[in-house]
C-alpha positions in Angstrom: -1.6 4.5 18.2 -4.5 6.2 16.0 -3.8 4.7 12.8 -5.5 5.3 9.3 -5.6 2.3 6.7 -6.2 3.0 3.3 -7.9 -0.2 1.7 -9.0 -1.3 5.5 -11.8 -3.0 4.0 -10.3 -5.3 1.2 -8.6 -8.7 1.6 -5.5 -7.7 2.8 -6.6 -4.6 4.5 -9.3 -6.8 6.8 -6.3 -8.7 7.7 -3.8 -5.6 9.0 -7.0 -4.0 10.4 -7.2 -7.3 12.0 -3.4 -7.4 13.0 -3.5 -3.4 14.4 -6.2 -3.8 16.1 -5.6 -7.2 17.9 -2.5 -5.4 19.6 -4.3 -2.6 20.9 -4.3 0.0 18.3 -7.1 2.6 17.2 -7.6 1.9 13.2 -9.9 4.1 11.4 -10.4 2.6 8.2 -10.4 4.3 4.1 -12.1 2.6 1.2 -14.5 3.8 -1.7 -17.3 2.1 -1.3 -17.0 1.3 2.4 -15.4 1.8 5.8 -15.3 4.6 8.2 -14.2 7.3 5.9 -14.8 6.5 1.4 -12.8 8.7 -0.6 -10.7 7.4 -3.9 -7.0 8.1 -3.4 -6.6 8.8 -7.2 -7.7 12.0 -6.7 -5.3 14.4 -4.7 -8.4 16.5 -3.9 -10.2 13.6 -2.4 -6.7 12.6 -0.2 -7.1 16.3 1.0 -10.3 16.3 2.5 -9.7 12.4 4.1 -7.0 14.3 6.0 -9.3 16.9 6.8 -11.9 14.2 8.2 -9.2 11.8 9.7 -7.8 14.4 11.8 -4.2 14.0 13.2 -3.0 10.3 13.3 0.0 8.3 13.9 0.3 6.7 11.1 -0.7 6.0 7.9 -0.8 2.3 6.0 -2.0 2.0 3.1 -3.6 -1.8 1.5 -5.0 0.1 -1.6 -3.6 0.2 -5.4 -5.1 -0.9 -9.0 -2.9 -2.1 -11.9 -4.2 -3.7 -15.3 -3.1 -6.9 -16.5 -3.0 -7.7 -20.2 -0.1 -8.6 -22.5 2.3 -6.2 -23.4 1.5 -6.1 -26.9 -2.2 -4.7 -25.8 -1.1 -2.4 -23.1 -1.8 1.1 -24.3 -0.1 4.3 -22.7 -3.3 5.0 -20.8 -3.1 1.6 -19.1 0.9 2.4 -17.8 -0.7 5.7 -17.1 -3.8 4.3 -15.0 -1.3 2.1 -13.3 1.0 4.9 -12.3 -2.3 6.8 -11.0 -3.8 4.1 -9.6 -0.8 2.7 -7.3 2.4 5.0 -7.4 0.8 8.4 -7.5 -2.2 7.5 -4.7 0.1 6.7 -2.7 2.9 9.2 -3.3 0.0 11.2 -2.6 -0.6 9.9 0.8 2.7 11.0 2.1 3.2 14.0 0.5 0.1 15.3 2.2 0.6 13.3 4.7 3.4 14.7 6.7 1.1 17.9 8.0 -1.5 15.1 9.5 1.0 12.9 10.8 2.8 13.0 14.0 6.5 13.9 14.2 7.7 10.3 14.8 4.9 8.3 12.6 4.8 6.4 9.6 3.7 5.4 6.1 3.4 1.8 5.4 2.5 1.3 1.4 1.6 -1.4 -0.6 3.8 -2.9 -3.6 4.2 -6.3 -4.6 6.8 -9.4 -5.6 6.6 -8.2 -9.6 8.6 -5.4 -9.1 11.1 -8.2 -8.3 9.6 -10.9 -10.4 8.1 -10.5 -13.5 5.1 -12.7 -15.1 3.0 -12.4 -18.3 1.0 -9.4 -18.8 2.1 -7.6 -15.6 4.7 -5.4 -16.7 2.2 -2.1 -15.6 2.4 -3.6 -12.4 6.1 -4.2 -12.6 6.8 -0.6 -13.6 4.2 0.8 -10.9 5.3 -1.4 -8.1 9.3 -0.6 -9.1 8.4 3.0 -9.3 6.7 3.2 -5.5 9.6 1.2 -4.1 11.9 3.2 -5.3 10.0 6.3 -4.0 10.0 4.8 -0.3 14.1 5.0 -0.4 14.3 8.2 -1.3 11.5 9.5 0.8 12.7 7.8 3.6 15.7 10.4 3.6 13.9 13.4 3.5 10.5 13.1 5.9 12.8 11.9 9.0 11.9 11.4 11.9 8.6 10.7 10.4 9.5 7.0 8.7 8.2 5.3 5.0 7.9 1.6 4.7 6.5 -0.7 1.6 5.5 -4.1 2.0 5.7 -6.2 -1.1 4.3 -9.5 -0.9 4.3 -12.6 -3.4 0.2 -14.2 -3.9 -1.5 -14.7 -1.2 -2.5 -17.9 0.3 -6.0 -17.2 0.9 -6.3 -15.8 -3.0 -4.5 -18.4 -5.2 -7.8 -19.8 -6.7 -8.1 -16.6 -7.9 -5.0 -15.5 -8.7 -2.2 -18.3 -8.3 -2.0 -18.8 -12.6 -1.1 -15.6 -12.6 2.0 -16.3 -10.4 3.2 -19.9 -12.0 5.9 -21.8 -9.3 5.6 -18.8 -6.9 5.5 -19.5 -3.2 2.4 -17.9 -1.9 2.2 -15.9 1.1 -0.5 -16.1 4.1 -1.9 -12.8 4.7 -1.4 -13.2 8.7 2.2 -12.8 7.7 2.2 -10.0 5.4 -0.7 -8.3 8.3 2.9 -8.4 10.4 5.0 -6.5 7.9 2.7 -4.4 8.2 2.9 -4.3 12.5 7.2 -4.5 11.8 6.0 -1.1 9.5 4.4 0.8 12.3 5.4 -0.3 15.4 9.0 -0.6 14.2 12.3 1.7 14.0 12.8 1.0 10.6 12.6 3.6 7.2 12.9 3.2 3.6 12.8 -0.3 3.8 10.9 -3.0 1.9 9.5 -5.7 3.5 9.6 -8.5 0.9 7.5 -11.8 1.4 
């Protein structure tokens, strides 16, 4: 398969680009500041003329989506709003023009995350953004058949809990080789309007 991945450059998008590739598959990879193609998602504009340079593909998974993290009590309604952007809306984005640039049977594979399940302190933006996108797969799924619209929503990872782990107290992290294979499940699969929780 030709396969774009949005984020292909970050920590967990080096490890699906990783994961596609290993079994056989073309990846061309999306990020801002680096990879084969840099455009920012946020802007539908700039999603538009990705498509235009990626060409027809057979799928679409995307590693890529900003939140902010502060107490509750200091979010503002831009920061819900920048979360919303930054996660729900780019990738909303992605499959809505998406479907003209993807083949008849492919797929979207988006990102979410265990808070939309889980809360901790100061994440309820990414809560509300990651609840929001999951929702959107289910309902998608029904109406872009036979193409097909996945999330994966993973816990910490491994590899980043000295970076992150406070932030998820008592939460069993997960290695990124496994959520890389959600990701594999995601494309390769039968599946739609699931979410593959780790």
């Amino acid at each position: 398969m030709r396969i774009l991945l949005i984020g292909g450059t970050g920590t967990l998008g080096s490890a699906v680009h990783k994961a596609l590739t290993g079994r056989g598959h073309e990846v061309v990879t999306m990020a801002r500041g680096d990879g084969d193609l840099r455009y920012d998602i946020t802007d539908p504009a700039q999603i538009t003329a990705l498509y235009a340079e990626a060409g027809r593909v057979d799928a679409v998974a995307s590693a890529a989506g900003s939140v902010p993290y502060r107490p509750f009590a200091e979010l503002t309604p831009d920061d819900f709003t920048a979360a919303f952007r930054g996660k729900v809306l780019a990738q909303i984005e992605l499959v809505r023009q998406g479907l003209d640039h993807v083949a008849e049977r492919g797929s979207f594979t988006l990102i979410t995350g265990v808070l939309a399940r889980v809360p901790v302190l100061t994440g309820s933006a990414a809560s509300a953004a990651n609840g929001a996108l999951e929702a959107f797969v289910r309902a998608a799924a029904v109406e872009i058949a036979p193409r097909r619209v996945n999330a994966v929503s993973p816990t910490v990872f491994t590899e980043s809990l000295g970076r992150y782990g406070s932030v998820f107290p008592g939460m069993r992290p997960v290695p990124l080789a496994e959520v890389a294979d959600a990701y594999v499940r995601s494309v390769e699969g039968a599946q739609t309007g699931q979410v593959y929780e780790l």
